[in-house]
N, C-alpha and C positions, 0 to 999 in steps of 0.2 A: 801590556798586550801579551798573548801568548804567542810569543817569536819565537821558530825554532833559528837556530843560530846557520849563520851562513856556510860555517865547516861541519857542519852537520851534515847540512842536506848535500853537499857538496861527497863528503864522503860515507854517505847512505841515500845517494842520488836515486836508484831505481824502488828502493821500500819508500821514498817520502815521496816521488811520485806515483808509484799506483797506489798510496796512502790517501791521494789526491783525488784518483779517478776512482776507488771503491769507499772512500770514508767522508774523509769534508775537505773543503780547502786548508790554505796552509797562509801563514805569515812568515816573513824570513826576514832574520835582520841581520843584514851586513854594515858593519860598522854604523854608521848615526841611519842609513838609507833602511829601509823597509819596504818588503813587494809583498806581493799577494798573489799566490800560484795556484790557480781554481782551473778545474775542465771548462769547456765550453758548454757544459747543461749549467752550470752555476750561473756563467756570465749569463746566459741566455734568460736565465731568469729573473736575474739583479734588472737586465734592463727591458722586461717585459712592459713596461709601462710606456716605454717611449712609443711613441707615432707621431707619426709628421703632419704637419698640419700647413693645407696651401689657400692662397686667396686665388678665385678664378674671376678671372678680369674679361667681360665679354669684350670683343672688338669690334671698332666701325667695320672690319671686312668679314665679318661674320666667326672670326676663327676665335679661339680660346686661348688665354694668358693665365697661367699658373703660376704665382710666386710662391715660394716655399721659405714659410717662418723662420722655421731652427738653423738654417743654413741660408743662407744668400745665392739661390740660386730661381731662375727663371726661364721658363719655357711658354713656348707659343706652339699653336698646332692647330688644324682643322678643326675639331671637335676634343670635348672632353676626354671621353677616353684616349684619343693619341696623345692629349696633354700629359694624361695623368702616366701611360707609357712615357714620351719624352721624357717627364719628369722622375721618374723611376730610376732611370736608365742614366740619367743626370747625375744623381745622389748617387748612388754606384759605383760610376765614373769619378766622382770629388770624390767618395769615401776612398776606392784606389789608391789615388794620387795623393791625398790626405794621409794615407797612413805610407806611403814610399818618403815621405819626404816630412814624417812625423816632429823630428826636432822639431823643423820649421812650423808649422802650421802648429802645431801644441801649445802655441805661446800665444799669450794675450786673450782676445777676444777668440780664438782656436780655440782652446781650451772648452767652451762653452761645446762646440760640437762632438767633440771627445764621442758622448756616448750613443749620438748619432752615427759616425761615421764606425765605431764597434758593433751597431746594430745591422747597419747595411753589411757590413762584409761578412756577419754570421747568417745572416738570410742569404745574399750572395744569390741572386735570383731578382728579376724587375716584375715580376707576377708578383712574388709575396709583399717586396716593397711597396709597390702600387696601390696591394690591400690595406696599408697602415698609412697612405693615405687621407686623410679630414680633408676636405675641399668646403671653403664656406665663400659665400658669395660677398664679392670688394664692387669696387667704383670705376668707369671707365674716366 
């Protein structure tokens, strides 16, 4: 791998970061451990593919159930669009909380959300989340 070494970038810290923001990313290896120091237009594009994908569940009282695939979470609301709000606003709030308390949630079946919950907090916004929305029709 092309690693720059940990005492490197550590004492050429300001050339290996804007090396970062005007050139490419970077690999860094500190002892057996290895990171990857990218701007946020890189990340932003590594995970351009993800969107979220919910089942909308109509209900006996006329209102709307949104479950969301990638994450386990679930919202109800009058109508679709305040679902698809609620649920925006949802993911947001788990992405937050998700990444404050990252050990924890990074482990196990966590791990899966990784690049969901890096996607919400780079949008960082319930408009654009909302838009990366899939809504496909489930079962009452």
């Amino acid at each position: 791998m092309l690693a720059i070494n940990a005492t490197k970038v550590r004492n050429e810290w300001s050339a290996v970061v804007e090396s970062v923001i005007r050139e490419k990313p970077a690999f860094i290896k500190k002892t057996r451990d290895y990171l990857f120091l990218s701007d946020i237009d890189v990340l932003e594009k590594i995970l351009a593919a993800y969107t979220f994908h919910a089942k909308i569940t109509p209900e006996n009282d006329g209102s709307v159930t949104l479950s969301l695939d990638e994450i386990g979470l679930v919202e109800n609301a009058p109508d679709l669009p305040c679902a698809v709000s609620a649920l925006s606003r949802a993911i947001l709030e788990y992405a937050e909380d998700f990444y404050n308390e990252f050990a924890y949630w990074s482990r196990g079946n966590g791990q899966l959300h990784i690049p969901y919950v890096l996607k919400a907090l780079i949008l960082n916004d319930i408009n654009k989340i909302g838009e990366l929305i899939k809504c496909r029709h489930g079962k009452n």
